[in-house]
N, C-alpha and C positions, 0 to 999 in steps of 0.2 A: 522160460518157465519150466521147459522138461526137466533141463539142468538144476535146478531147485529143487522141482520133486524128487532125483537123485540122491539128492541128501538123506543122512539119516534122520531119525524119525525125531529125537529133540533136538537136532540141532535147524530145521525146520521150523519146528514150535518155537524154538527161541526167537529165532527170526520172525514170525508172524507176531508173535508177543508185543514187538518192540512197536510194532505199526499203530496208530491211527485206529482208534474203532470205526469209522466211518467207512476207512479204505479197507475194511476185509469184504464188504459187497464187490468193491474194486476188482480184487485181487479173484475173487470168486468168477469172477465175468472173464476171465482170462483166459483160460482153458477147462475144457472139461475133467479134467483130472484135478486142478483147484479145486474147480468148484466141489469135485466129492470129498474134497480133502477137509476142507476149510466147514462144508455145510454141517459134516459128521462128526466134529471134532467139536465135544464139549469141555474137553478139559481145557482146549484153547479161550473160548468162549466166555468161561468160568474165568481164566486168569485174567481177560479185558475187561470182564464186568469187576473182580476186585480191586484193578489196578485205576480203575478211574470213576467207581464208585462206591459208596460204603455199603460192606456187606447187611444184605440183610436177614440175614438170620442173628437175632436178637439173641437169641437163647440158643442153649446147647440142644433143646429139643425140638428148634424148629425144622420144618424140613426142609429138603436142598431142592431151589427155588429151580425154574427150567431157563437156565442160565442164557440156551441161545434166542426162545422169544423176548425173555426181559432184556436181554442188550437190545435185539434188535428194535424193541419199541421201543428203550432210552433213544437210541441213537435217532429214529426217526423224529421223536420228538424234539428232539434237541436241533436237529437241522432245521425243520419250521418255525424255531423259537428264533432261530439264528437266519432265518430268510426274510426277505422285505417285502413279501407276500400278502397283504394282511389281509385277503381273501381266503388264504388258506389258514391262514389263525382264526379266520372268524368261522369256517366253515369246520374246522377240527376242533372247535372250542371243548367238548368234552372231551375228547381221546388225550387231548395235552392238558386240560384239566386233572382231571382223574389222575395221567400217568405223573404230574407235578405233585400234587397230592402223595401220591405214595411215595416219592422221592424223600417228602417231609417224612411220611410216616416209617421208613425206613433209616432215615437217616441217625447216626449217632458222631461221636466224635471221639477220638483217638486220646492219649494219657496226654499229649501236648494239646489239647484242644483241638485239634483241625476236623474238621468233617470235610470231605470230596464234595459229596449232595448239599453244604450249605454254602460252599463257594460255588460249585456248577450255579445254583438258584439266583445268589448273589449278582453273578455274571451275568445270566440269560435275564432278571427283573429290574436289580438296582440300577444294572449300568443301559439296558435299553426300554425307554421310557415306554413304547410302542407296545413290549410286549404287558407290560407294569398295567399299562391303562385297557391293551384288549384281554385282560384274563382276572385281574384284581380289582374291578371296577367296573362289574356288569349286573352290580346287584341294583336292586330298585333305587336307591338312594341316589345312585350319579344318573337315572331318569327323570331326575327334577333340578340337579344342576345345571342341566342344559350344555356342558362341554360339549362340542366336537368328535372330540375323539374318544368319550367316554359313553357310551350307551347299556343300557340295560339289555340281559340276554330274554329272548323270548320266551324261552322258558322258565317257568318255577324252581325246575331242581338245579337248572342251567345258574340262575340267579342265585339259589343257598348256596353251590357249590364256588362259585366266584367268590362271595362274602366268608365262606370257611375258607379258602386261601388267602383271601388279605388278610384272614383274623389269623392265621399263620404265618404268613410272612412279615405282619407288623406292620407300623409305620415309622420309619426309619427317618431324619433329619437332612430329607433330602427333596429337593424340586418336587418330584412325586409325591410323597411325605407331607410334603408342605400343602397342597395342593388338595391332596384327600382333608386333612385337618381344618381345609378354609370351607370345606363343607358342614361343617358344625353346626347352623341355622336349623338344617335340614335334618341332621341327625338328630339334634337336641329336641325336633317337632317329635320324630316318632320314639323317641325316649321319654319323652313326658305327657304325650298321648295314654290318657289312661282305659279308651278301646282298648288296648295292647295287655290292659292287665285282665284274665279271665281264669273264671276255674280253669279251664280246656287248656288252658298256658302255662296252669301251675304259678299264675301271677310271676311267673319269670320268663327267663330268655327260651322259650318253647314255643312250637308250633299252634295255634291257636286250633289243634283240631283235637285237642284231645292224645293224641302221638304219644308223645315229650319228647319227639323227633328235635334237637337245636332248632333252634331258629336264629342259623347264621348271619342273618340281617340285622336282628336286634343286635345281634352280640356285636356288628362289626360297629354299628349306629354309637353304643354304648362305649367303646373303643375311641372312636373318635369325640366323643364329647368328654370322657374322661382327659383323655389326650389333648386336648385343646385347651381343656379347665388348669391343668399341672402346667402347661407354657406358661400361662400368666400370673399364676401361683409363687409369693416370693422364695418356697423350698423349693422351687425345682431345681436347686442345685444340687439339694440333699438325694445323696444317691439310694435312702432308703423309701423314697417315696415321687421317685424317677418312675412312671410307668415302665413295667418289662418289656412291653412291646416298641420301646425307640430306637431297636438296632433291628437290623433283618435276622428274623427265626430265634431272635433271644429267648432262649429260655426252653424252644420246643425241640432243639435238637441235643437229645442227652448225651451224658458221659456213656462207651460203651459200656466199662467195668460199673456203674451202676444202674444198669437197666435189672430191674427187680424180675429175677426168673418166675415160674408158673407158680400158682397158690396151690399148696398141697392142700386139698378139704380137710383130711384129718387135723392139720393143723391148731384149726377152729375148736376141736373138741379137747386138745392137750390143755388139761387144767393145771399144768405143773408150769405151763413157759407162760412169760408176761405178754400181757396186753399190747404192747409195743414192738414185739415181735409178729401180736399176730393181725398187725393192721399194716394193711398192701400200700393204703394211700400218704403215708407219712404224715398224721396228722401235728402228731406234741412238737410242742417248738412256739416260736416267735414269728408272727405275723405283722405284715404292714398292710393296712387298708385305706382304701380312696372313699370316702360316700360325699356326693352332692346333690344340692334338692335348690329346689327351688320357694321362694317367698309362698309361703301359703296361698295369698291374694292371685297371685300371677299366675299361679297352677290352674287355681280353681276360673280365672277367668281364662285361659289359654282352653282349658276345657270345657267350660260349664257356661258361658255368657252365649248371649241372644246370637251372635256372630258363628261363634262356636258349635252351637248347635243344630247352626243348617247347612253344615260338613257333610254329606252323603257318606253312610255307615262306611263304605269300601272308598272313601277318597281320605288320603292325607292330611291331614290340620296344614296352615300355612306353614312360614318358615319361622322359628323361635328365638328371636338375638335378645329376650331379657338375662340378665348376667345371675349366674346361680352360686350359692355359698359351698365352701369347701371344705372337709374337714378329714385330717388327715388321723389314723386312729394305729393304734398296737395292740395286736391282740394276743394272749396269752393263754394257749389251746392244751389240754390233754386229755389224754382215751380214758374213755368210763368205762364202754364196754363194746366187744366185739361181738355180733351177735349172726344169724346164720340169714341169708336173704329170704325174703318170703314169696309167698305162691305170683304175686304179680315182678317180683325185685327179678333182677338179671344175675342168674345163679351163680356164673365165675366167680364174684368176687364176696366178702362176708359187707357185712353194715356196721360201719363202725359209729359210734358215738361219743360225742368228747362235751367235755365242759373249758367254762375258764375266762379269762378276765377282758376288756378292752378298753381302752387308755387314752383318750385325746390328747394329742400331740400341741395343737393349735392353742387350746385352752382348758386349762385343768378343770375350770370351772364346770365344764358343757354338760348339762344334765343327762342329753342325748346320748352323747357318745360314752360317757364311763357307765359303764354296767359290767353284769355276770353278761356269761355268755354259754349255751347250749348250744348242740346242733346233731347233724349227722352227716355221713359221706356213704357214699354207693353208686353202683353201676345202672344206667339207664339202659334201655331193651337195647339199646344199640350202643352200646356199650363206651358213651360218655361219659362221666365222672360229675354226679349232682352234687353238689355243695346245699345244708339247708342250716339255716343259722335262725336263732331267737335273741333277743336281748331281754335280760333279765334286770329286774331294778330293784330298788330297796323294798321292801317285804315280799317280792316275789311277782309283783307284778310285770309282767309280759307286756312289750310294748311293741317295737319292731322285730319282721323275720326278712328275712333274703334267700332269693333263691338264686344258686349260679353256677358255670358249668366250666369246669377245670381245661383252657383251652391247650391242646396238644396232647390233651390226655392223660393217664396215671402219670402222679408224681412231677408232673411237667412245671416247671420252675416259669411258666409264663404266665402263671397262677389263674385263678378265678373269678371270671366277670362275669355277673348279672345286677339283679334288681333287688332295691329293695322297698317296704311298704310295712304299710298296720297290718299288727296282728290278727284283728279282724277280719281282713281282707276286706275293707272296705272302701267301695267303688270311688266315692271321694275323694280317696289319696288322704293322705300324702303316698309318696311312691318317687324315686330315681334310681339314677347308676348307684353301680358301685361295683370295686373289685378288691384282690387281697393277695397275695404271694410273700412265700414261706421266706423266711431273712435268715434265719439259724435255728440247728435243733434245739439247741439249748432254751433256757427259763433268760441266761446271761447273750446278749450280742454287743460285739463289739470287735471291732476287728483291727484298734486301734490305728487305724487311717483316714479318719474321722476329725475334722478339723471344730465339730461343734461339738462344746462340752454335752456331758450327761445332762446335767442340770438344763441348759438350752433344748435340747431334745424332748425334753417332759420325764428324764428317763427310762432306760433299757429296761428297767427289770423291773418285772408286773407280778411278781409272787408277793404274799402276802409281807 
C-alpha cells in the first residue's frame, strides 16, 4: 500500500476510480494513510457516485449534493437489500425506505433511455422477491391478506411510506405483480368503502385529517383494482389504455434533457408569452383515462345494508369480489388560464386551469363519459401535484368531479390516479377509481404502430 500512495496524485485517482464502491471502506481499513486519503477525497467520491448512479442534480441550479455521505448511505443500503438478513431489513425499514425513495426521486435517464437508479431498483426489487414483499407491501392492505411473508409495518407513516413506493415502483407482470393484483377483493373493499369519501379527504386519494397529506394507501388500493380491472378488459392489448404502472418505475423515471428547470415567478405576469409556455404541469394535449364503478345496487348495498352497517367506524368492510364496469375515455384538455397560487395554495408553482372535451372509447353512445370537461392542476402544501376535474353536459349541467394526484410528481408520465363521485358530494355515492395519463401534446395521436383502425378506436381526434 505505501508503494500505491507513492504514486502520483491521478494516476492513484484513477486507480481508486476503477474499484467497487463497496471496497473503498476496504481499501480505507488498510492503512492509515488510506484511510486519510480515500476519507478526504471528494472528488474521488463524486466520480463513484456518478459512475454507478444518476446524478442528482436535476437542474443547473441545484446544489452539489455531499457526495461522500450520499455514496456511503447508497452503498450501505444497497448491501442490506443484497443481504439474507431479513432482521435487518425489517429493523432499517425506514433508512432503506426513505434512501429507495430518493433514489426514485432522483433518478432520470440518459438520451438512450438507460437510468443507473432504475436498473439498481430493478435488480435489488424485481429480481429478489424478499426484498419486493419486506419494503412494498407493508401497507395495511397485505394485513388482511394474511401472506407469510407480507406484513403490515407498525407504524402509520411506516405504512404510507411502503404504499408510496409500490405506487412508484408499479406493478410489473411478474410473480410479485401477480401476486399484489390477486389482492383486489381487498383493495376493491376500501376503494368503494364510501367512509373514505370525506370533506377532510377532499373526497379523494387524501388523508382523511384534513392534511391533503396523500393518502398513499388509497392510491396503492386504487392501483391495484384498476390494474386488475384492464387484465380482464378485452383492450388490454391496446397500448393506449395499458395502465402505466405494468413495467417497473414506468413513466416516474424521466428523460434527463426534459426535466422542466425552476418557474421563474415573473413569468406568470408576462402578458405577451402564451399560456402554454407558462404552465409547468403540461396540461394541453390528449389524454387516456380508466374510470370504474360499480352497479349502483351493489355499492349502495356493500355500504348502506343491515350487514354493512354494523362495521365498526375504524374496521374495514369485508372483502368485495362483485365485478365492476369499465369505461375506457379520451380526453381532450387545454389551458384557459394560468393564474397565481393563493393564500392557502403551495406558492412554487402558478394554478393552471384548462377546459376541453372527453370521448368514450367503449361506446359512443354513453351519456356518462361524453361530456365538456373543466378542471384545475396545482401544487399541494407538500408539494404533490392535485389534479381536479368536473364533467360538463349538455346545457351546462355539472355532474361528476375527480380528484387525483399526479404519481411521481410534475409532469411524470405515470399519470394520475384517484377518485371519482357526484358533484354534490354526496355521501350516497356513486364514487370509484379512476386514473388518466398524457398520450401526445397534440389535439392529433397517432403514432402509426397501431394495428386498430381510427374508426375501431372511437377516434383520435376530439376537436370540434
Amino acid at each position: 500500500m505505501t508503494e500505491l500512495l507513492d504514486l502520483c496524485y491521478d494516476v492513484l485517482i484513477r486507480i481508486l476510480e476503477e474499484i467497487n464502491p463497496p471496497d473503498l471502506a476496504a481499501c480505507a481499513q488498510t492503512s492509515w494513510g488510506f484511510n486519510n486519503f480515500i476519507k478526504k477525497n471528494t472528488r474521488l467520491y463524486k466520480a463513484h457516485y456518478l459512475r454507478n448512479f444518476d446524478d442528482p442534480r436535476r437542474r443547473p441550479v441545484d446544489p452539489e449534493p455531499d457526495w461522500v455521505s450520499d455514496l456511503q448511505k447508497l452503498v450501505k443500503c444497497q448491501k442490506m437489500l443484497l443481504s439474507a438478513n431479513n432482521d435487518v431489513k425489517r429493523d432499517e425499514f425506514k433508512f432503506i425506505a426513505s434512501t429507495v425513495e430518493s433514489l426514485i426521486s432522483t433518478g432520470s435517464t440518459d438520451p438512450f433511455g438507460y437510468s443507473h437508479n432504475q436498473q439498481l431498483i430493478t435488480q435489488l426489487f424485481r429480481h429478489i422477491s424478499q426484498n419486493h414483499d419486506a419494503f412494498m407491501c407493508r401497507s395495511s392492505l397485505f394485513g388482511r391478506v394474511g401472506k407469510p411473508n407480507q406484513r403490515p409495518a407498525e407504524d402509520v407513516e411506516d405504512r404510507q411510506l411502503s404504499a408510496k413506493l409500490h405506487c412508484l415502483f408499479g406493478i410489473p407482470s411478474t410473480n410479485a405483480g401477480r401476486r399484489v393484483l390477486s389482492t383486489h377483493p381487498y383493495a376493491r373493499s376500501r376503494v368503494y368503502d364510501l367512509r373514505n369519501y370525506t370533506d377532510k379527504s377532499a373526497w379523494g386519494p387524501f388523508r382523511d385529517d384534513g392534511s391533503m397529506r396523500v393518502d398513499w394507501e388509497m392510491i396503492e388500493s386504487i392501483m391495484i383494482v384498476l390494474g386488475y380491472n384492464s387484465g380482464l378488459c378485452c383492450r388490454r392489448f391496446l397500448h393506449r389504455f395499458r395502465p402505466p404502472w405494468s413495467e417497473t418505475l414506468e413513466g416516474v423515471i424521466p428523460e434527463r434533457a426534459k426535466i422542466m428547470p425552476d418557474y421563474p415567478p415573473k413569468l406568470l405576469m408576462e402578458p405577451d408569452i402564451p399560456l402554454s409556455l407558462k404552465d409547468p404541469y403540461n396540461v394541453s394535449g390528449v389524454w387516456s383515462r380508466i374510470v370504474c364503478f360499480l352497479d349502483y345496487n351493489d355499492l349502495y348495498i356493500f355500504n348502506f345494508s343491515t350487514e354493512a352497517m354494523k362495521v365498526p367506524s375504524d374496521a374495514p368492510r369485508g372483502t368485495l369480489n362483485t365485478e365492476e364496469a369499465i369505461r375506457h375515455i379520451m380526453m381532450d384538455l387545454h389551458i384557459t388560464e394560468v393564474t397565481a397560487p393563493g393564500q392557502f395554495d403551495n406558492p412554487a408553482l402558478p394554478i393552471v386551469h384548462f377546459s376541453g372535451k372527453s370521448k368514450s372509447v367503449d361506446a359512443a353512445w354513453d351519456p356518462n363519459a361524453n361530456s365538456k370537461l373543466r378542471g384545475s392542476v396545482r401544487l399541494t402544501s407538500e408539494g404533490q401535484v392535485r389534479w381536479q376535474t368536473i364533467s360538463v353536459f349538455h346545457g351546462g349541467e355539472e355532474r361528476w368531479r375527480s380528484e387525483g394526484v399526479q404519481v411521481g410528481g410534475l409532469r411524470s408520465e405515470r399519470g394520475v390516479v384517484g377518485t371519482w363521485f357526484d358533484k354534490d358530494y354526496d355521501p350516497h355515492g356513486p364514487a370509484g377509481p379512476t386514473a388518466f395519463w398524457k398520450i401526445c401534446d397534440g389535439h392529433m395521436c397517432g403514432d402509426g404502430d397501431d394495428t386498430e383502425s381510427e374508426e375501431e378506436d372511437g377516434g383520435w381526434y376530439l376537436g370540434d
